[in-house]
C-alpha positions in Angstrom: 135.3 3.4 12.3 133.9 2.6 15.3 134.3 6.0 16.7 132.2 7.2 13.3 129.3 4.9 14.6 129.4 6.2 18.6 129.3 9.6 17.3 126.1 8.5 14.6 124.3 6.8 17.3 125.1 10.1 20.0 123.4 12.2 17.6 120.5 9.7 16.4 119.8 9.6 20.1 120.0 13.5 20.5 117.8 14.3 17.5 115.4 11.7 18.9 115.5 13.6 22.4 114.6 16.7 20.4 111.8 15.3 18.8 110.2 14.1 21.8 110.1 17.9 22.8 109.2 19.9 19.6 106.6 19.0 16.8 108.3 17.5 13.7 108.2 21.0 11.9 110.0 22.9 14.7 113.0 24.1 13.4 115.3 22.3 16.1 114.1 19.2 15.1 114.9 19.7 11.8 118.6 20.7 12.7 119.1 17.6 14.9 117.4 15.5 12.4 119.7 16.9 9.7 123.1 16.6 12.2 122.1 12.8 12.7 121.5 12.0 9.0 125.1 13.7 7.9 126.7 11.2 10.6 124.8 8.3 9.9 125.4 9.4 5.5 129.4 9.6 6.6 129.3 5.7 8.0 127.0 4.4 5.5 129.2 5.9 2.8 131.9 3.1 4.1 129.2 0.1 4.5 126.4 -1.1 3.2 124.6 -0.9 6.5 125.0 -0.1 10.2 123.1 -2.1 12.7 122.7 -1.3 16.1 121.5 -3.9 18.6 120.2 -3.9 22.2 121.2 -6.7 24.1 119.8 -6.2 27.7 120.7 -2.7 29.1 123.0 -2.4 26.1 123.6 -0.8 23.2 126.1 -3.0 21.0 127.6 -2.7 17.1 129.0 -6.0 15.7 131.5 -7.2 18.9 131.7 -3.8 20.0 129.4 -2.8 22.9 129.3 0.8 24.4 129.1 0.7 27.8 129.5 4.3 28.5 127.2 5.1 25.7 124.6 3.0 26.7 124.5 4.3 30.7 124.0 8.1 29.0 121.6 7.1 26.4 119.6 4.8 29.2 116.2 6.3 28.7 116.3 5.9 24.9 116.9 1.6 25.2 114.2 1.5 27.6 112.4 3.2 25.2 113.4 1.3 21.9 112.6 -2.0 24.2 108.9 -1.0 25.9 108.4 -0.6 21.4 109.5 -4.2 20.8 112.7 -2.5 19.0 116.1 -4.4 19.7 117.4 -3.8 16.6 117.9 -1.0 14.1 119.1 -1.1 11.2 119.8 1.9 8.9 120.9 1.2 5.2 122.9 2.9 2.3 120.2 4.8 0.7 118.7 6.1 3.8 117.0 9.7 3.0 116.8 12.6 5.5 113.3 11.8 5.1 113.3 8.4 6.2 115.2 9.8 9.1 112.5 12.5 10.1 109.9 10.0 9.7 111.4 7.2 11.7 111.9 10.4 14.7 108.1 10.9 14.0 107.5 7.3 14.7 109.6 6.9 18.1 108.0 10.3 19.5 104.6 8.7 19.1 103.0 8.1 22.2 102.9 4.3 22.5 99.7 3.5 23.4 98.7 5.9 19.7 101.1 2.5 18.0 99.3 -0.3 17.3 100.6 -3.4 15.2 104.3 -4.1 14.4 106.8 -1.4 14.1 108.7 -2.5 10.9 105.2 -2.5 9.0 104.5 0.9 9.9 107.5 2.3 9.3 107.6 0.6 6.2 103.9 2.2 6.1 105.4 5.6 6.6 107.2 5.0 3.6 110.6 4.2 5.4 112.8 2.1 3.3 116.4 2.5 4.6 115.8 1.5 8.3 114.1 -1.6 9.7 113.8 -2.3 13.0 112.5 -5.7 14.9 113.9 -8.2 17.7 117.4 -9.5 18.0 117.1 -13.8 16.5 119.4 -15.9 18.4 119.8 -19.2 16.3 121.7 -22.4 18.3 122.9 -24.6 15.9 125.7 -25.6 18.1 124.1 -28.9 20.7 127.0 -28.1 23.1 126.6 -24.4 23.2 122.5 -25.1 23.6 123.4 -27.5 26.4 125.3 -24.8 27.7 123.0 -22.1 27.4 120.0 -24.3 29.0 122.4 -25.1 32.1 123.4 -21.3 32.5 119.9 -20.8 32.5 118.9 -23.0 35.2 122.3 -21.9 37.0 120.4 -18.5 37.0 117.5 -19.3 38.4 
């Protein structure tokens, strides 16, 4: 399974590249667009969704963090981050529409995105994928002791 979702999220960030070269309508947008939505389709088909998170320089699925993954597909994080994304998450449902507008989204110039991005996309009409910031909730009072001395420890 995992393997399913590396090779989802190598052609989500492929089709993304893509459509940071071509207009939308260009037809090799529309073939990445289409390769990305039959992988993501494939793992969706076995879950109910498939979230992706970004936790510093990487890109992580439930424990599972891909290291080499996340060194080739560098650009893209930084990318997702400088947007406020650290998490994606793509639901059973999704349309290849949804999929083309979300591309549309990301390959806007940043500076042309104003306001937060899961209202837009939702905006856009995009259901199946919502995106926002990675919520870290302590309830644990050792492990927040132990997270405020690792931070001081840091600095």
């Amino acid at each position: 399974m995992v393997e399913n979702i590396e090779n989802a999220v190598r052609e989500l960030v492929s089709a993304f590249q893509v459509a940071r070269l071509y207009p939308a309508s260009h037809p090799q947008v529309q073939k990445a667009a289409d390769r990305a939505f039959l992988n993501l389709e494939a793992v969706l088909k076995e879950r109910e969704e498939l979230v992706l998170g970004i936790i510093g320089e990487e890109l992580a699925y439930e424990k599972e963090i891909f290291f080499e993954l996340s060194k080739m597909v560098r650009p893209t994080i930084v990318h997702l981050k400088e947007r406020g994304i650290e998490r994606l998450a793509f639901l059973r449902g999704l349309e290849a529409e949804e999929l083309k507008k979300f591309f549309v989204f990301l390959s806007t110039p940043k500076e042309e995105v104003k306001g937060d991005p899961k209202e837009i996309l939702q905006g856009m009409g995009v259901k199946n994928i919502t995106v926002g910031k990675i919520k870290v909730q302590i309830i644990d009072e050792d492990l927040a002791k132990a997270v405020n001395y690792l931070s001081v420890y840091e600095d």
